[in-house]
C-alpha positions as semicolon CSV with decimal commas, in nm:
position;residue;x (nm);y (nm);z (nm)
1;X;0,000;0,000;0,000
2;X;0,275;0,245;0,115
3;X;0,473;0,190;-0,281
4;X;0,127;0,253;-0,449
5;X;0,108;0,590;-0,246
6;X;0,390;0,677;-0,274
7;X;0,382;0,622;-0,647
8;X;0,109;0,795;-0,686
9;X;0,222;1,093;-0,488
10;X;0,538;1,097;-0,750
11;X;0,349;1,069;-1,035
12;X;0,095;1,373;-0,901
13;X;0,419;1,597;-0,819
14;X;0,577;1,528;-1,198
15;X;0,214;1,574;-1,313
16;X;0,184;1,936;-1,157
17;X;0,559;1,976;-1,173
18;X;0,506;2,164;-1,560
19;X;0,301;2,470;-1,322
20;X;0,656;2,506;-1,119
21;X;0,888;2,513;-1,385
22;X;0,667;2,749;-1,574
23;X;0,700;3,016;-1,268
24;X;1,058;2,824;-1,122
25;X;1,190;3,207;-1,102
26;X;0,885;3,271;-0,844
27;X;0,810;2,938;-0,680
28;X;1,169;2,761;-0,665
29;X;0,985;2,484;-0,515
30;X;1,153;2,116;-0,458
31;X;0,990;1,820;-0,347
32;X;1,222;1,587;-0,209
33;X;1,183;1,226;-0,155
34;X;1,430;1,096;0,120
35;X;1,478;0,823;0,413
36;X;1,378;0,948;0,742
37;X;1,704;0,792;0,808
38;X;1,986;0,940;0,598
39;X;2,157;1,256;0,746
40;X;2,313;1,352;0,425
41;X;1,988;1,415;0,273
42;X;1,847;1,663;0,524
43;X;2,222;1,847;0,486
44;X;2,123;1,847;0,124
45;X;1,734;1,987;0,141
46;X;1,898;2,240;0,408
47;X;2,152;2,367;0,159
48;X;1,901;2,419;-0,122
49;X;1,653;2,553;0,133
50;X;1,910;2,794;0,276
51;X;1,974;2,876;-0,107
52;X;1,621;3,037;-0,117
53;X;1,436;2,700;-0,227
54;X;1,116;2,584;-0,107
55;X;1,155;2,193;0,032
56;X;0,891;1,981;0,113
57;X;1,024;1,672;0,197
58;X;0,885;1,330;0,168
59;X;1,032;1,072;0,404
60;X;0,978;0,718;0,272
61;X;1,113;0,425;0,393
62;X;1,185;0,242;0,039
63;X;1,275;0,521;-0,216
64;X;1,286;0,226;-0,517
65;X;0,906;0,311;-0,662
66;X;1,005;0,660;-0,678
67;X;1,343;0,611;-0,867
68;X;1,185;0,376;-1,087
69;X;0,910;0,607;-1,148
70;X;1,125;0,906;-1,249
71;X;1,327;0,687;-1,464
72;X;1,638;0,664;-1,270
73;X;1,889;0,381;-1,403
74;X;2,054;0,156;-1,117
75;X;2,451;0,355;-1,250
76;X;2,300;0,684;-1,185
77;X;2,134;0,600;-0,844
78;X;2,188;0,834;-0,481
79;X;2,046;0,845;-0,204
80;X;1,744;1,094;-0,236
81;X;1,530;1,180;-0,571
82;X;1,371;1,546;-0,601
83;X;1,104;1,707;-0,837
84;X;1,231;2,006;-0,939
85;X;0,943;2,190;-1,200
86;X;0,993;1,920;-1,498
87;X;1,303;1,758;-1,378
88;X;1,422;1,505;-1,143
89;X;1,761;1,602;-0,978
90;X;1,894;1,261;-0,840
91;X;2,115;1,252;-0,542
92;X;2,407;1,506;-0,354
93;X;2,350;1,787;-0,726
94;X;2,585;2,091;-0,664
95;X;2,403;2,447;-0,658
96;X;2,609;2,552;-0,932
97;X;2,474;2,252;-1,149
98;X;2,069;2,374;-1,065
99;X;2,199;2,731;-1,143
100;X;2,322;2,599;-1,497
101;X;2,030;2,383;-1,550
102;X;1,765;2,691;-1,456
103;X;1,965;2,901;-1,687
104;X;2,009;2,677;-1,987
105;X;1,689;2,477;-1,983
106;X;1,745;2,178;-2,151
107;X;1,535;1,929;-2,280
108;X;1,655;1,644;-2,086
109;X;1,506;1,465;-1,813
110;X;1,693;1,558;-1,499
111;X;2,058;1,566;-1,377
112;X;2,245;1,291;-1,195
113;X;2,511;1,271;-0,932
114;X;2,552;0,913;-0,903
115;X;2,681;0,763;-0,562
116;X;2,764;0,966;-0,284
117;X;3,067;1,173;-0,407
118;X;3,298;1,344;-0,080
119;X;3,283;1,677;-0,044
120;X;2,966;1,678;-0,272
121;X;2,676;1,924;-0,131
122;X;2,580;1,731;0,184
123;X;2,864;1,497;0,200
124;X;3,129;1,712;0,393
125;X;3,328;1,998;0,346
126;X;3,453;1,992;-0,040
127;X;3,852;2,026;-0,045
128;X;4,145;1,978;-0,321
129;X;4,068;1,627;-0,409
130;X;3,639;1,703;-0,433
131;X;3,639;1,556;-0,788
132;X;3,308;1,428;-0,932
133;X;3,091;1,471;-1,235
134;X;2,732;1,576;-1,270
135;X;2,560;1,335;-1,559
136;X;2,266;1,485;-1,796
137;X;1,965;1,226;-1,803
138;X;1,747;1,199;-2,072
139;X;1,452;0,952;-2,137
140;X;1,467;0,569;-2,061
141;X;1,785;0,396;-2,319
142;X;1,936;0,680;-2,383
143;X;2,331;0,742;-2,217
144;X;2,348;0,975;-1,945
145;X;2,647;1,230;-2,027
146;X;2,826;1,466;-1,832
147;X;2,690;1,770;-1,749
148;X;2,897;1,944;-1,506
149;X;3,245;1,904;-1,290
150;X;3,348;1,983;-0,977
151;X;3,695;1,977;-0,887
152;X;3,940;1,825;-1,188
Protein backbone atom coordinates (compact mmCIF):
# COMPACT_ATOMS: atom_id res chain seq x y z
CA UNK A 1 0.00 0.00 0.00
CA UNK A 2 2.75 2.45 1.15
CA UNK A 3 4.73 1.90 -2.81
CA UNK A 4 1.27 2.53 -4.49
CA UNK A 5 1.08 5.90 -2.46
CA UNK A 6 3.90 6.77 -2.74
CA UNK A 7 3.82 6.22 -6.47
CA UNK A 8 1.09 7.95 -6.86
CA UNK A 9 2.22 10.93 -4.88
CA UNK A 10 5.38 10.97 -7.50
CA UNK A 11 3.49 10.69 -10.35
CA UNK A 12 0.95 13.73 -9.01
CA UNK A 13 4.19 15.97 -8.19
CA UNK A 14 5.77 15.28 -11.98
CA UNK A 15 2.14 15.74 -13.13
CA UNK A 16 1.84 19.36 -11.57
CA UNK A 17 5.59 19.76 -11.73
CA UNK A 18 5.06 21.64 -15.60
CA UNK A 19 3.01 24.70 -13.22
CA UNK A 20 6.56 25.06 -11.19
CA UNK A 21 8.88 25.13 -13.85
CA UNK A 22 6.67 27.49 -15.74
CA UNK A 23 7.00 30.16 -12.68
CA UNK A 24 10.58 28.24 -11.22
CA UNK A 25 11.90 32.07 -11.02
CA UNK A 26 8.85 32.71 -8.44
CA UNK A 27 8.10 29.38 -6.80
CA UNK A 28 11.69 27.61 -6.65
CA UNK A 29 9.85 24.84 -5.15
CA UNK A 30 11.53 21.16 -4.58
CA UNK A 31 9.90 18.20 -3.47
CA UNK A 32 12.22 15.87 -2.09
CA UNK A 33 11.83 12.26 -1.55
CA UNK A 34 14.30 10.96 1.20
CA UNK A 35 14.78 8.23 4.13
CA UNK A 36 13.78 9.48 7.42
CA UNK A 37 17.04 7.92 8.08
CA UNK A 38 19.86 9.40 5.98
CA UNK A 39 21.57 12.56 7.46
CA UNK A 40 23.13 13.52 4.25
CA UNK A 41 19.88 14.15 2.73
CA UNK A 42 18.47 16.63 5.24
CA UNK A 43 22.22 18.47 4.86
CA UNK A 44 21.23 18.47 1.24
CA UNK A 45 17.34 19.87 1.41
CA UNK A 46 18.98 22.40 4.08
CA UNK A 47 21.52 23.67 1.59
CA UNK A 48 19.01 24.19 -1.22
CA UNK A 49 16.53 25.53 1.33
CA UNK A 50 19.10 27.94 2.76
CA UNK A 51 19.74 28.76 -1.07
CA UNK A 52 16.21 30.37 -1.17
CA UNK A 53 14.36 27.00 -2.27
CA UNK A 54 11.16 25.84 -1.07
CA UNK A 55 11.55 21.93 0.32
CA UNK A 56 8.91 19.81 1.13
CA UNK A 57 10.24 16.72 1.97
CA UNK A 58 8.85 13.30 1.68
CA UNK A 59 10.32 10.72 4.04
CA UNK A 60 9.78 7.18 2.72
CA UNK A 61 11.13 4.25 3.93
CA UNK A 62 11.85 2.42 0.39
CA UNK A 63 12.75 5.21 -2.16
CA UNK A 64 12.86 2.26 -5.17
CA UNK A 65 9.06 3.11 -6.62
CA UNK A 66 10.05 6.60 -6.78
CA UNK A 67 13.43 6.11 -8.67
CA UNK A 68 11.85 3.76 -10.87
CA UNK A 69 9.10 6.07 -11.48
CA UNK A 70 11.25 9.06 -12.49
CA UNK A 71 13.27 6.87 -14.64
CA UNK A 72 16.38 6.64 -12.70
CA UNK A 73 18.89 3.81 -14.03
CA UNK A 74 20.54 1.56 -11.17
CA UNK A 75 24.51 3.55 -12.50
CA UNK A 76 23.00 6.84 -11.85
CA UNK A 77 21.34 6.00 -8.44
CA UNK A 78 21.88 8.34 -4.81
CA UNK A 79 20.46 8.45 -2.04
CA UNK A 80 17.44 10.94 -2.36
CA UNK A 81 15.30 11.80 -5.71
CA UNK A 82 13.71 15.46 -6.01
CA UNK A 83 11.04 17.07 -8.37
CA UNK A 84 12.31 20.06 -9.39
CA UNK A 85 9.43 21.90 -12.00
CA UNK A 86 9.93 19.20 -14.98
CA UNK A 87 13.03 17.58 -13.78
CA UNK A 88 14.22 15.05 -11.43
CA UNK A 89 17.61 16.02 -9.78
CA UNK A 90 18.94 12.61 -8.40
CA UNK A 91 21.15 12.52 -5.42
CA UNK A 92 24.07 15.06 -3.54
CA UNK A 93 23.50 17.87 -7.26
CA UNK A 94 25.85 20.91 -6.64
CA UNK A 95 24.03 24.47 -6.58
CA UNK A 96 26.09 25.52 -9.32
CA UNK A 97 24.74 22.52 -11.49
CA UNK A 98 20.69 23.74 -10.65
CA UNK A 99 21.99 27.31 -11.43
CA UNK A 100 23.22 25.99 -14.97
CA UNK A 101 20.30 23.83 -15.50
CA UNK A 102 17.65 26.91 -14.56
CA UNK A 103 19.65 29.01 -16.87
CA UNK A 104 20.09 26.77 -19.87
CA UNK A 105 16.89 24.77 -19.83
CA UNK A 106 17.45 21.78 -21.51
CA UNK A 107 15.35 19.29 -22.80
CA UNK A 108 16.55 16.44 -20.86
CA UNK A 109 15.06 14.65 -18.13
CA UNK A 110 16.93 15.58 -14.99
CA UNK A 111 20.58 15.66 -13.77
CA UNK A 112 22.45 12.91 -11.95
CA UNK A 113 25.11 12.71 -9.32
CA UNK A 114 25.52 9.13 -9.03
CA UNK A 115 26.81 7.63 -5.62
CA UNK A 116 27.64 9.66 -2.84
CA UNK A 117 30.67 11.73 -4.07
CA UNK A 118 32.98 13.44 -0.80
CA UNK A 119 32.83 16.77 -0.44
CA UNK A 120 29.66 16.78 -2.72
CA UNK A 121 26.76 19.24 -1.31
CA UNK A 122 25.80 17.31 1.84
CA UNK A 123 28.64 14.97 2.00
CA UNK A 124 31.29 17.12 3.93
CA UNK A 125 33.28 19.98 3.46
CA UNK A 126 34.53 19.92 -0.40
CA UNK A 127 38.52 20.26 -0.45
CA UNK A 128 41.45 19.78 -3.21
CA UNK A 129 40.68 16.27 -4.09
CA UNK A 130 36.39 17.03 -4.33
CA UNK A 131 36.39 15.56 -7.88
CA UNK A 132 33.08 14.28 -9.32
CA UNK A 133 30.91 14.71 -12.35
CA UNK A 134 27.32 15.76 -12.70
CA UNK A 135 25.60 13.35 -15.59
CA UNK A 136 22.66 14.85 -17.96
CA UNK A 137 19.65 12.26 -18.03
CA UNK A 138 17.47 11.99 -20.72
CA UNK A 139 14.52 9.52 -21.37
CA UNK A 140 14.67 5.69 -20.61
CA UNK A 141 17.85 3.96 -23.19
CA UNK A 142 19.36 6.80 -23.83
CA UNK A 143 23.31 7.42 -22.17
CA UNK A 144 23.48 9.75 -19.45
CA UNK A 145 26.47 12.30 -20.27
CA UNK A 146 28.26 14.66 -18.32
CA UNK A 147 26.90 17.70 -17.49
CA UNK A 148 28.97 19.44 -15.06
CA UNK A 149 32.45 19.04 -12.90
CA UNK A 150 33.48 19.83 -9.77
CA UNK A 151 36.95 19.77 -8.87
CA UNK A 152 39.40 18.25 -11.88
Amino acid sequence: MKKTVSALLFTATLAIGGAFHAHADESKTMTVYKSPYCGCCKVWADALEDAGYTIKNVDMEDLSPIKKQAGISDDMMSCHTAVYGKYVLEGHVPLEAIAKLEKEQPEIHGLATPGMPMGSLGMGEPDANTNYTVFAIGGAGEKPVPYYTVGQ
